[in-house]
N, C-alpha and C positions, 0 to 999 in steps of 0.2 A: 241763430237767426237774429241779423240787429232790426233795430222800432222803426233802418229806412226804409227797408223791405214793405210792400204793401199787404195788408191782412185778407185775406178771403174774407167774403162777408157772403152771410145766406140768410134765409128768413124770407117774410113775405115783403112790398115796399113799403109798408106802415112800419113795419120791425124787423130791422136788419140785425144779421145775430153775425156779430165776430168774435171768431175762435180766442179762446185763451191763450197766451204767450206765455213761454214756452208751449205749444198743443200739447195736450193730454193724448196719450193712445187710445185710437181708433180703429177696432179689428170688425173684420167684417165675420170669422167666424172664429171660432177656438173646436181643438180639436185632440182631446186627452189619448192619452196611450197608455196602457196597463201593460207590464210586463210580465208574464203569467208562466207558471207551470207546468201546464197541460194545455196547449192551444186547442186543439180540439175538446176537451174537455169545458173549456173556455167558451168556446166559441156556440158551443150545443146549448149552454147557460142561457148566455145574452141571446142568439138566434131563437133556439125552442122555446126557452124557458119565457122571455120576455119579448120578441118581437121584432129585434132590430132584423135585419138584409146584408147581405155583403155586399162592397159596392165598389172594392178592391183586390184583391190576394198577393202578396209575396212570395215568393218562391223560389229556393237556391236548391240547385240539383233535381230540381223534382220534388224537394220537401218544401212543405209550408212552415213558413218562417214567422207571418202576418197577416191581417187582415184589417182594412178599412172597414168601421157596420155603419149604417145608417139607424136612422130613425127619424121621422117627417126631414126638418133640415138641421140636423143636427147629427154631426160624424164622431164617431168613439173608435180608438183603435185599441187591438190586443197584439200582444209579439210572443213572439217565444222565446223564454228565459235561455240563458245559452251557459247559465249557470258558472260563471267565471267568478261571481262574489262569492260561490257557495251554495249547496243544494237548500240549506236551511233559513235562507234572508229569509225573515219577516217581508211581508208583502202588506199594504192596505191599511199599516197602523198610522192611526192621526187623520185618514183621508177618507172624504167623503164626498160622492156627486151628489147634485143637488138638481133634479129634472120636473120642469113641469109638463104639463100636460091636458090638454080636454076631454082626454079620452077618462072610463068611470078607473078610478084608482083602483075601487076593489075586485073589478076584472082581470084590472092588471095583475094583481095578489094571489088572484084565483088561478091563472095562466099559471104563473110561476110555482102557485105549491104544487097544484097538478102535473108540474114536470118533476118535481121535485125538490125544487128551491129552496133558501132558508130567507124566509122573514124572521128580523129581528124585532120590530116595530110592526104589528098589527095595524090594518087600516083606521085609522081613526085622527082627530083632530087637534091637532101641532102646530104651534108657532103660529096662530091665525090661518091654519093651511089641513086641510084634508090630504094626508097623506101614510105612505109605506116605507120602509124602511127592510133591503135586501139590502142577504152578503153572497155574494159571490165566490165561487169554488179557491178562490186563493185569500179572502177575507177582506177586500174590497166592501167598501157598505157605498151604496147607493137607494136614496132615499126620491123617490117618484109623488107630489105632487097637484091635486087637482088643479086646475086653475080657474081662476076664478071669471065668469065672461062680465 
């Protein structure tokens, strides 16, 4: 973009905000995808275990292949490994979500061990944050949150 081009400007009329040149990226949503082992296995986790809704399906032949889950507005997807790197890739090392939330965290905890879950990280307070710390059936760690009103 050259400086003849004119700039968006927004803000109220006391203080007009124009964008940074070159603009930074602006997404209106992001939406992770786990590649997993056991889709169903998968899917009973993040569904029963903690909450989320299906709000998609994939589907080649009549097999499930994928699934779009919700949660309030916030989309997470899982697939199914189709195992061409190998039945044994490591899954989950180095990575972590990071979700907040108003809803009470150690409901959330509570849901999840009663299905059966693995907390790695007990409810308690972290990084200025009341939060949990789940791994998921293929070693995904996702870490939930309070937030603060």
């Amino acid at each position: 973009m050259s400086d003849a081009q004119p700039q968006r400007s927004e803000g109220t009329a006391t203080a007009p905000y124009r964008r940074q040149q070159p603009e930074t990226l602006r997404l209106r949503s992001i939406a992770p995808t786990f590649t997993v082992n056991d889709l169903q296995r998968s899917l009973a986790w993040y569904r029963d275990g903690l909450g989320f809704f299906i709000s998609e399906k994939w589907e080649e032949g009549g097999k499930l292949e994928g699934v779009m889950l919700k949660a309030g507005a916030c989309h997470f997807g899982l697939s199914q490994d189709d195992f061409s790197k190998g039945r044994d890739r490591p899954k989950g090392v180095g990575f972590r979500i990071w979700c907040e939330t108003f809803q009470e965290v150690d409901a959330l905890a509570a849901r999840l061990r009663a299905f059966g879950g693995t907390i790695l990280e007990e409810p308690g307070t972290r990084y200025d944050s009341y939060s949990f710390t789940a791994q998921d059936p293929d070693g995904f760690k996702i870490t939930f949150a309070q937030a603060k009103s």
